[in-house]
C-alpha positions in Angstrom: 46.6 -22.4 437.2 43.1 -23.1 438.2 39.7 -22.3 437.0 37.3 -23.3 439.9 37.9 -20.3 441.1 38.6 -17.4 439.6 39.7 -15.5 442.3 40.9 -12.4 440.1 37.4 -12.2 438.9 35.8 -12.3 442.0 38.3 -9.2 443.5 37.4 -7.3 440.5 33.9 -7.7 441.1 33.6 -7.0 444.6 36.0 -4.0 444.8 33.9 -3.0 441.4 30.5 -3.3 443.6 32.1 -1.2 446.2 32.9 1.7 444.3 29.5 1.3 442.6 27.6 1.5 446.0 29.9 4.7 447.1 28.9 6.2 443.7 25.3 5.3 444.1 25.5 7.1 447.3 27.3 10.1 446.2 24.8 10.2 443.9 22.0 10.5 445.8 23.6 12.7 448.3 23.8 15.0 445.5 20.4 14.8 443.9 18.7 15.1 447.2 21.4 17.7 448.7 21.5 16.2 452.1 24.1 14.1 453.1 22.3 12.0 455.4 18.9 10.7 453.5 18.3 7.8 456.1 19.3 6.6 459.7 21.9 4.8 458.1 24.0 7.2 457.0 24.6 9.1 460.5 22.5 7.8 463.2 23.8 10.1 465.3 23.8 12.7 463.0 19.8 12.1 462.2 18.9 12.4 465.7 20.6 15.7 466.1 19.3 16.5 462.9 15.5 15.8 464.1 15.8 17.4 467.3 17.0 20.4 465.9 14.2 20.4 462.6 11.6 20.5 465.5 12.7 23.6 467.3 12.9 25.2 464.1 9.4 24.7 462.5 8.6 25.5 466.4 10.2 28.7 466.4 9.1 29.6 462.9 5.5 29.2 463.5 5.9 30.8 466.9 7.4 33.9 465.3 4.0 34.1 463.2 2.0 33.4 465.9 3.9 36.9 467.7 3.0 38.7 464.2 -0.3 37.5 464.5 -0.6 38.9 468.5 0.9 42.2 466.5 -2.0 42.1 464.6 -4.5 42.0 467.3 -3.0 44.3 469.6 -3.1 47.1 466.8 -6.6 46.6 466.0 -7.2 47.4 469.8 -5.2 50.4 469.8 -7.0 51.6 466.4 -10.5 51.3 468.2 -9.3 52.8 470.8 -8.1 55.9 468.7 -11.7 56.6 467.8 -13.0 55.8 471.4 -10.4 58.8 472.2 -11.4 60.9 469.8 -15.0 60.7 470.6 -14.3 61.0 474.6 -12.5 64.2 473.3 -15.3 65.5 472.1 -17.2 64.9 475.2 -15.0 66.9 477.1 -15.4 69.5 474.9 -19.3 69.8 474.8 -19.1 69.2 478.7 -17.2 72.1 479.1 -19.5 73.8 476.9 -22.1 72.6 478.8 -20.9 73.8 482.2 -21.1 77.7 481.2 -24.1 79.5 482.7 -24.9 81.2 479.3 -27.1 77.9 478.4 -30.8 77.3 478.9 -32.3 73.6 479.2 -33.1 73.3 475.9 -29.4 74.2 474.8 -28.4 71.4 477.6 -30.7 68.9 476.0 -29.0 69.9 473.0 -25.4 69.1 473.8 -26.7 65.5 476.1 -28.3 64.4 472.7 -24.4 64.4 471.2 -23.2 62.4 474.5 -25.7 60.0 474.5 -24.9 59.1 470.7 -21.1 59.5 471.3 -21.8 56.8 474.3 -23.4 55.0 472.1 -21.3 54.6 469.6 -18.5 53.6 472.1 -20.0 50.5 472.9 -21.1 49.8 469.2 -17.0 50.1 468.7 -16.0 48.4 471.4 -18.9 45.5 470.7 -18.0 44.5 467.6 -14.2 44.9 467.3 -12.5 41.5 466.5 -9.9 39.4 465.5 -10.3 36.1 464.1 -14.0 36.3 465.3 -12.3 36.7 468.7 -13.9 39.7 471.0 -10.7 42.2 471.9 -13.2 44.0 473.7 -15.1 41.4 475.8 -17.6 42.2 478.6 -16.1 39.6 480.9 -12.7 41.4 480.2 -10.8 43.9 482.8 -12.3 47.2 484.0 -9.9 49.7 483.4 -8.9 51.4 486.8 -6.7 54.3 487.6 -4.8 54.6 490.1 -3.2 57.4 492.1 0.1 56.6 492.5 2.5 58.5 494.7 5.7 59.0 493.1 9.0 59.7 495.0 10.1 63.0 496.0 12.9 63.3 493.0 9.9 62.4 490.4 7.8 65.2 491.8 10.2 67.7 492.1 11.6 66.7 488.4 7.8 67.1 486.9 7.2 70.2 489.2 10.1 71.8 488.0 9.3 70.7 484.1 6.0 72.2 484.7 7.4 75.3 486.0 9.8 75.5 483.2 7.2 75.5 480.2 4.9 78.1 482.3 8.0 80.6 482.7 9.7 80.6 479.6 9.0 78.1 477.1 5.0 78.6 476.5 5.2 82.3 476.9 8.2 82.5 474.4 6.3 80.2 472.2 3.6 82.7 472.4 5.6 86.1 471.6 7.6 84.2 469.1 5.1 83.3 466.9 2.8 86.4 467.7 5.3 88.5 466.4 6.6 86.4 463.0 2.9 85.5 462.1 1.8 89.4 462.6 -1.5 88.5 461.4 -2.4 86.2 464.0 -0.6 88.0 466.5 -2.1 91.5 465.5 -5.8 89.8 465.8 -5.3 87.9 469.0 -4.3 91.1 470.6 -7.1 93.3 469.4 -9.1 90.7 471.1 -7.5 90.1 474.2 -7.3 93.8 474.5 -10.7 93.9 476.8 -10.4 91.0 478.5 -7.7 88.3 478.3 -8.9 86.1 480.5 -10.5 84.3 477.9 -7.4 83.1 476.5 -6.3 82.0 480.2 -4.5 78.6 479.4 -4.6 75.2 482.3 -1.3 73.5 481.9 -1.7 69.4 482.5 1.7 67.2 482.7 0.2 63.8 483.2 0.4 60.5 481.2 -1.0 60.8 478.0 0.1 57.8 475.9 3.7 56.7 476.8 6.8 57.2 475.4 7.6 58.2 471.8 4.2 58.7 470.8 1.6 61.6 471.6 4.1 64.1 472.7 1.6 66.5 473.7 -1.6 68.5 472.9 -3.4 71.7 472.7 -7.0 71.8 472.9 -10.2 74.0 472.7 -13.6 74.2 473.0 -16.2 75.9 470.8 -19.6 77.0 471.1 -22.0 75.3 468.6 -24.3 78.5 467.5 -21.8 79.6 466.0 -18.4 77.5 466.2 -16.9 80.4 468.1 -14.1 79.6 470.5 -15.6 79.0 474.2 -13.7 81.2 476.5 -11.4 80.2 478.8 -11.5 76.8 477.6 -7.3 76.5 476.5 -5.5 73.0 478.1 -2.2 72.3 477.2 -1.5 68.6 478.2 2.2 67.5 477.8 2.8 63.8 478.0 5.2 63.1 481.1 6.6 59.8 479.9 8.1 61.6 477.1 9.2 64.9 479.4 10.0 63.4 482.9 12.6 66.3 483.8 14.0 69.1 482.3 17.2 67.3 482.3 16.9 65.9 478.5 19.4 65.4 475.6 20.3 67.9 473.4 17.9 66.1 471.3 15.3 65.4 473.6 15.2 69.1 474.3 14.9 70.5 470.5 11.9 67.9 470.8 10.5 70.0 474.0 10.8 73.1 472.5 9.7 72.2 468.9 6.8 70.7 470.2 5.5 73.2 473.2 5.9 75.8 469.9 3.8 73.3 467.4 1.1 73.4 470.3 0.9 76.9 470.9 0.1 77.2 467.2 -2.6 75.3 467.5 -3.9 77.4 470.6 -3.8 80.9 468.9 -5.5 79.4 465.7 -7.8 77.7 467.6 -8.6 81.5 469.1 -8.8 83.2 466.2 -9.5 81.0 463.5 -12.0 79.1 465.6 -14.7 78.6 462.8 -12.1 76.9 460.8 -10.5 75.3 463.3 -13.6 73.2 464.6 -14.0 72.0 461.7 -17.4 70.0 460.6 -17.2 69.3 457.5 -17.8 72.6 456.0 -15.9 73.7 452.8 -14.4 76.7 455.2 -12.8 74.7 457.4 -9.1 73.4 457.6 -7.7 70.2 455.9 -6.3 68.0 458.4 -2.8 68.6 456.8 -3.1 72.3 457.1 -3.6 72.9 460.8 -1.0 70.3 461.3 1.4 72.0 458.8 1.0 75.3 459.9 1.5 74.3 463.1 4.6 72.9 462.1 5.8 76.0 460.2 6.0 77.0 464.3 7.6 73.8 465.5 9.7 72.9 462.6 9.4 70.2 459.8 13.1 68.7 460.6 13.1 69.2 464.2 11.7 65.9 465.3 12.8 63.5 462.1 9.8 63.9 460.0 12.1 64.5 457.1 15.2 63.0 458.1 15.9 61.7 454.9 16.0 65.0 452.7 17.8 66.9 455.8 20.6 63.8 454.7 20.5 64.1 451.1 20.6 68.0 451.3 23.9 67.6 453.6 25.6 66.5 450.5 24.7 69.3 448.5 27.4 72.2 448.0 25.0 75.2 447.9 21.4 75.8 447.7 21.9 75.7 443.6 23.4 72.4 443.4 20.6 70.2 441.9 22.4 67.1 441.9 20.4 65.3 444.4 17.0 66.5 443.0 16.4 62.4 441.8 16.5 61.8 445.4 14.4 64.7 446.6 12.4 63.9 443.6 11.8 60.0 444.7 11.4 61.1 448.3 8.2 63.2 448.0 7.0 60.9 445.6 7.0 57.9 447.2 3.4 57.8 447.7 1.9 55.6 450.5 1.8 56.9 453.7 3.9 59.9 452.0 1.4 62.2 450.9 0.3 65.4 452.2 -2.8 64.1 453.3 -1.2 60.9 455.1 1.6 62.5 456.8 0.6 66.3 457.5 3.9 66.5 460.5 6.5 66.0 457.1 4.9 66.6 453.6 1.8 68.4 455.2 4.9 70.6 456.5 5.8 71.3 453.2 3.4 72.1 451.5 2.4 74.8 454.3 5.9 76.2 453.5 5.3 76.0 449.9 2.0 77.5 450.0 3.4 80.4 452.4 6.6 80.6 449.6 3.8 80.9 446.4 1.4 83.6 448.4 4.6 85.4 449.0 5.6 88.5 447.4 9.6 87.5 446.3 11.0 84.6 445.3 14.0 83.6 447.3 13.8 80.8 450.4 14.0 82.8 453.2 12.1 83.2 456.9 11.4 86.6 456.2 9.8 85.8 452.6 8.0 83.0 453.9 6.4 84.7 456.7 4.9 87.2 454.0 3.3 84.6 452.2 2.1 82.6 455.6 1.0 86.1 456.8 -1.0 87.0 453.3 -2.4 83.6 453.7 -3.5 83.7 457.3 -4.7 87.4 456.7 -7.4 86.7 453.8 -8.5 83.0 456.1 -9.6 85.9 458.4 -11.1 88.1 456.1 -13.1 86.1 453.8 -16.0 83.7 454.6 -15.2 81.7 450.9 -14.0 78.0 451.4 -10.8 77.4 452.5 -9.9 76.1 448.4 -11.2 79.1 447.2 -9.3 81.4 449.6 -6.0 79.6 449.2 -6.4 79.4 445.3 -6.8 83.3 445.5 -3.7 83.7 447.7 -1.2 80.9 445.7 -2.7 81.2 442.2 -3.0 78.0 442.1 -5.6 75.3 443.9 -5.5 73.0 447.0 -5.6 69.8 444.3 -2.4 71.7 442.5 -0.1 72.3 445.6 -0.5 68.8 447.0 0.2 67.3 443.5 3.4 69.3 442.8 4.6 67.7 446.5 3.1 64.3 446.4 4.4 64.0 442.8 8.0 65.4 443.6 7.1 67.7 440.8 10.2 69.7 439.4 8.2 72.0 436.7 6.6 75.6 438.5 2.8 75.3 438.8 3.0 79.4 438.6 5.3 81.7 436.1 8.0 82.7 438.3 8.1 80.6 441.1 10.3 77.8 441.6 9.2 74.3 441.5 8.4 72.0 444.5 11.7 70.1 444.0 13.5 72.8 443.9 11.6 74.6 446.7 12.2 71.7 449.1 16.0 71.4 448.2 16.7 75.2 448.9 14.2 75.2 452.0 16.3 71.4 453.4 19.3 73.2 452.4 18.5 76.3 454.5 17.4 74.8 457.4 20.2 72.4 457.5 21.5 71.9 461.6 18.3 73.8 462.7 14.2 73.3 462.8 13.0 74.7 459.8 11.1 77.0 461.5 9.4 80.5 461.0 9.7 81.7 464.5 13.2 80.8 465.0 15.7 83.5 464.5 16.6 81.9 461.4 15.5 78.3 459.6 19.2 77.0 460.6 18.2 77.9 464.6 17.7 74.6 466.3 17.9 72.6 469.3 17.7 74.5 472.7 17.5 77.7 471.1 14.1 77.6 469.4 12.3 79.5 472.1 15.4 80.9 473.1 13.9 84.3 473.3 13.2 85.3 477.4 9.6 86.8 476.9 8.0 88.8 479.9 5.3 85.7 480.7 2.4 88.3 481.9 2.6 90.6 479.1 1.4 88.0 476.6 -2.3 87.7 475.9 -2.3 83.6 476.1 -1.0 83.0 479.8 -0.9 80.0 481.8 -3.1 80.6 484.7 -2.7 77.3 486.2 -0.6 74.1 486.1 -0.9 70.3 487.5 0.8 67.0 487.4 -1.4 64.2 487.6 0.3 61.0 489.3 -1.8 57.9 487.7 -1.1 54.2 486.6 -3.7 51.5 485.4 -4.3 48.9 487.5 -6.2 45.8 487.5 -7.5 45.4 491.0 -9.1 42.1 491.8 -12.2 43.8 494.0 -13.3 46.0 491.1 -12.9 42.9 488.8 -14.9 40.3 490.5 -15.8 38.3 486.9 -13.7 40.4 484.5 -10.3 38.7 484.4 -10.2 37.7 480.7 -7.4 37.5 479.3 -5.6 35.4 475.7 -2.2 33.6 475.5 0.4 33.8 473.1 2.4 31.2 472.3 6.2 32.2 470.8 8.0 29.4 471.5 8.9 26.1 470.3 8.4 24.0 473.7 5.0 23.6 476.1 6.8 26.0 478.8 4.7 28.2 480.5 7.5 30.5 479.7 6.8 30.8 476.3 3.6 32.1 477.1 2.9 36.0 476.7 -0.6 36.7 478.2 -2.7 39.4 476.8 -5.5 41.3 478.5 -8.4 41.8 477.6 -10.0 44.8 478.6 -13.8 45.8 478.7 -13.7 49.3 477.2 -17.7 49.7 477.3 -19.1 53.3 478.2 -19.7 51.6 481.6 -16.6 50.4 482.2 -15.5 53.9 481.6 -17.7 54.7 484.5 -19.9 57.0 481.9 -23.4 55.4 482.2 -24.8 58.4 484.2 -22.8 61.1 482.7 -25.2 64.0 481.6 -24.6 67.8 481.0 -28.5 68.3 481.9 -27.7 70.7 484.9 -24.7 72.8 485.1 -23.7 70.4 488.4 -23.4 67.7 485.9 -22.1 69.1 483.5 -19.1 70.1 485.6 -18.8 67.0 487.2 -19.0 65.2 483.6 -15.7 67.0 482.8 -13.7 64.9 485.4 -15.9 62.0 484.1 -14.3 62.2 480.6 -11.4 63.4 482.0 -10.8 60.1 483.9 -12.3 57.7 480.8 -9.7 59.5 478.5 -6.8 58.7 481.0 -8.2 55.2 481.0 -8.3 54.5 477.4 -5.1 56.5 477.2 -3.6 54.0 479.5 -4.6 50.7 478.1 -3.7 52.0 474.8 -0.4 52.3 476.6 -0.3 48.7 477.4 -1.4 47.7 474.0 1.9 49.7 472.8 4.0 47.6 475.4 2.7 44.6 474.7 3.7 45.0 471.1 7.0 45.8 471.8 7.6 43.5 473.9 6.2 40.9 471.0 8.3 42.6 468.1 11.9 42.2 470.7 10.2 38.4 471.3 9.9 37.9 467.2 13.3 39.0 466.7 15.0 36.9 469.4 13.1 33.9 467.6 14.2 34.9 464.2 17.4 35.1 464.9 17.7 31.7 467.2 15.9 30.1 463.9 18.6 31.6 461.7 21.9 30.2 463.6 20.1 26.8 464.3 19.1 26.1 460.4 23.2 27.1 459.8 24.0 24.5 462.6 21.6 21.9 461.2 22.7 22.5 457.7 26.2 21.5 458.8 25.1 18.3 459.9 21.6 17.8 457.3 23.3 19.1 454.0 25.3 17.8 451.7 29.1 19.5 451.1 28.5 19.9 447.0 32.3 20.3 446.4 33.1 17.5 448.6 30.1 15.3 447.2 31.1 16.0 443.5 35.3 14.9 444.1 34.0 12.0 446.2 31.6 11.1 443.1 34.3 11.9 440.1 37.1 9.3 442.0 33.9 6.9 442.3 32.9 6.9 438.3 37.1 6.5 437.6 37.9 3.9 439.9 34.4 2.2 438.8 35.7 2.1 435.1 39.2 1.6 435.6 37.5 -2.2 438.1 34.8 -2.9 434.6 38.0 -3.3 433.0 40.2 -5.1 435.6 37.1 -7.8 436.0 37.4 -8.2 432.0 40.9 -9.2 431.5 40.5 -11.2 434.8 38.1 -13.2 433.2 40.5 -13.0 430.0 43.0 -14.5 432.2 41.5 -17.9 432.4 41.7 -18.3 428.7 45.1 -20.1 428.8 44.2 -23.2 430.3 42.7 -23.7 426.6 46.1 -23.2 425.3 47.8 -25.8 427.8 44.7 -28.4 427.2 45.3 -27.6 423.1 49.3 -28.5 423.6 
């Protein structure tokens, strides 16, 4: 026995140390939750670790750098809303313009509108920004069109598409809802009767805006001494992105025919409710959610997915009295937002047309032929009366304008009149009705839907609204290097994690000036000019129309970008978590057999420094 050394001691101790340092580490693995807090602890592992950490934040911030391009992109297409809405207006007071009927002075008249309207297109287009960056710079693009020339199979396909809605689906449209809205139909005849070659419609298939967005329109112009409609002034343009053939889905086609009939509405109210229609500002005239609600009581509220969600909830209902789901129907036309009547006239501006058709009306049951008698009441005293358009619809609902949007926008389930039903219940029976079909007044029935819509073979001459004339117009935008000598600007989004010029999306920049919409001369002083100024907005609309159209691709093509990156973040962080993170469960046994086996060597190093104690005991003997 020796005491030099006390090699039992010095065991204890350093297996005791050991088990200290694993616990210390343990420890801090778990307070910090990674499991490697320094190179030390995986080299390797770091590295990886690192490399992986910097393609993350990279990809992160890239993805807000693609919401930020978002950003930009819609302001562009928002100015350029208003720039089409005031180059829309030039056309009309061009075509104005052009009829002989107008002295000097009246031309003076109408050129003082144009020369404010181009001058509030460069005030637009001069001060939009982002980030105090110019979206519409003067050293940007010129917007071109060019004439393309499509293949033979894309001509014939928009020939025939043209041909199509000529023959059968715009004069069915027509007879349809001439004959269900017998007021309008009753008045457009007694007016055509003379002559109706004033209604003589031009049918456009061209490229309006792209797919999925601006289906098509119907437009007119009015005369401003008295806001009367401008004879022979009809277009119907129908976007040919959306329509490319007449061979569509079953879907694609109940979008056709909903639409062509939603359009034609417009048309015949534009002819005989023209005062309304043009609308100024004056208390007579129609709300925005009204002309496009009417119109929709022609085309359909369900048709094209404007109210999706109730067609849904009302396919779990058992019958029209089943009022289970009204908390749904309830929170649907409540949500309030963009859901109001005012903010989305195609869906809750639909119904509250209906419901103010179903409260004018003379029974009380949801039906076509009950609706049409409170749509045709309605329609009837618009025409008769000069009062405001509140005043007239108060008289014909009992109840005001301010009342019928409330009981929709506030999913209201108490009756705003004695006898009627509430809007609630009004929308569940009218959802319920018009389950598998459009919703529609001019339908056979409100369940009638898809292909059938205009399914009625009207005789196309005998109708008083004809298509006289049809075109497809072949054009593309195109940046041609000759017409911009100097105007090549463009910015460059970055969305990704590495300097690759691959992760570089370039936007253009495009100078949408009146001049760059070849405008600067355009006058309707003479009736030459004013003739050749239609083709001059003619062509600027087609040239904002198709920038906005690259706008909309560009975003797209950003919001694809933005998911790709969000999801390659995702799956990396769970890779570099593997390596990065600490395993708790793992961590927490590790650290449990750390504090027992440091307790159980505190008390092996004490009786090993007990064990010298019995030299004293031999030394004593």
């Amino acid at each position: 026995m020796v005491i030099q050394h006390n090699l039992q001691s010095i065991n204890s101790n350093r297996q005791s140390s050991l088990v200290n340092t694993n616990r210390a580490k343990s420890a801090e693995k778990l307070s910090s939750g990674y499991k490697i807090n320094r190179a030390a602890d995986d080299a390797a592992g770091l590295s990886i670790s690192e490399k992986m950490r910097r393609q993350m934040r990279g990809l992160h911030r890239a993805s807000v750098n693609g919401g930020d391009g978002i950003s930009l992109v819609q302001i562009a297409d928002g100015a350029l809303n208003e720039v089409h809405d005031m180059l829309q207006r030039g056309n009309e007071l061009a075509v104005q313009a052009a009829n002989g009927t107008n002295s000097y002075s009246d031309r003076q008249a109408i050129n003082n509108e144009i020369v404010q309207l181009k001058k509030e297109i460069d005030s637009i287009t001069a001060r939009t920004k982002f980030n105090e960056t110019m979206i519409f710079s003067k050293n940007g693009i010129l917007p071109r069109l060019d004439k393309i020339r499509p293949d033979t199979k894309t001509q014939n396909a928009l020939e025939e598409i043209a041909t199509k809605i000529t023959d059968e689906y715009f004069p069915n449209a027509v007879d349809q809802i001439l004959t269900k809205f017998s007021s309008l139909g009753d008045k457009l005849k007694e007016l055509a009767a003379d002559d109706k070659s004033k209604y003589n419609t031009r049918l456009s298939i061209q490229y309006i805006d792209g797919v999925g967005k601006t289906l098509a329109y119907m437009s007119a112009a009015f005369l401003n001494s008295d806001q009367s409609f401008y004879s022979g002034s009809l277009l119907m343009a129908v976007d040919k992105d959306d329509f490319p053939s007449v061979n569509l889905s079953d879907s694609q086609m109940e979008k056709l025919e909903s639409t062509i009939a939603h359009e034609v509405m417009h048309g015949i109210m534009d002819t005989v409710l023209s005062t309304r229609m043009h609308r100024q500002g004056g208390a007579e005239d129609f709300p925005t959610w009204f002309v496009e609600g009417t119109a929709q009581l022609a085309g359909g509220g369900y048709s094209t997915g404007w109210n999706y969600e109730l067609s849904n909830i009302a396919s779990g209902l058992s019958g029209t009295d089943d009022s289970s789901k009204d908390n749904l129907i309830h929170d649907y036309l409540s949500r309030g937002g963009e859901y109001t009547v005012d903010t989305r006239e195609y869906g809750h501006g639909y119904l509250a047309a209906a419901y103010a058709s179903y409260l004018a009306a003379d029974g009380n049951d949801v039906t076509q032929s009950n609706l049409l008698n409170g749509a045709n009441k309605m329609f009837q005293k618009l025409m008769d009366s000069n009062d405001s358009f509140q005043d007239v619809m108060a008289d014909v609902m009992g109840i005001s304008e301010a009342q019928l949007k409330n009981a929709i926008d506030s999913g209201s389930t108490t009756s705003p009149k004695e006898g009627k039903m509430s809007a609630v219940e009004f929308v569940r029976r009218l959802t319920y009705e018009s389950l598998g079909g459009a919703g529609s007044l001019v339908t056979s029935a409100l369940n009638t839907g898809g292909s059938s819509i205009l399914g009625v073979s009207a005789d196309k001459d005998a109708q008083p609204v004809v298509i006289v004339s049809k075109k497809v117009n072949y054009t593309a935008l195109k940046d041609d290097e000759v017409d911009n000598r100097g105007h090549y600007e463009r910015l460059a989004l970055h969305l990704g994690t590495d300097a690759d010029m691959t992760n570089k999306v370039e936007v253009n920049l495009y100078d949408m000036s009146s001049g760059a919409l070849r405008l600067t001369d355009t006058n309707v002083l003479t009736s030459e000019n004013a003739t050749d100024a239609i083709n001059d907005f003619g062509d600027a609309i087609m040239m904002v129309s198709a920038v906005r159209s690259y706008f909309g691709a560009v975003q797209n093509r950003i919001e694809h970008t933005i998911k790709n990156l969000d999801n390659v973040v995702e799956n990396t962080t769970a890779s570099e978590s593997r390596i990065r993170d600490t395993n708790i469960a793992d961590e927490m046994v590790k650290l449990s057999a750390a504090n027992i086996l440091s307790q159980a060597g505190q008390s092996m190093l004490a009786q090993a420094n007990q064990s010298t104690q019995g030299v004293m005991s031999l030394l004593q003997g």
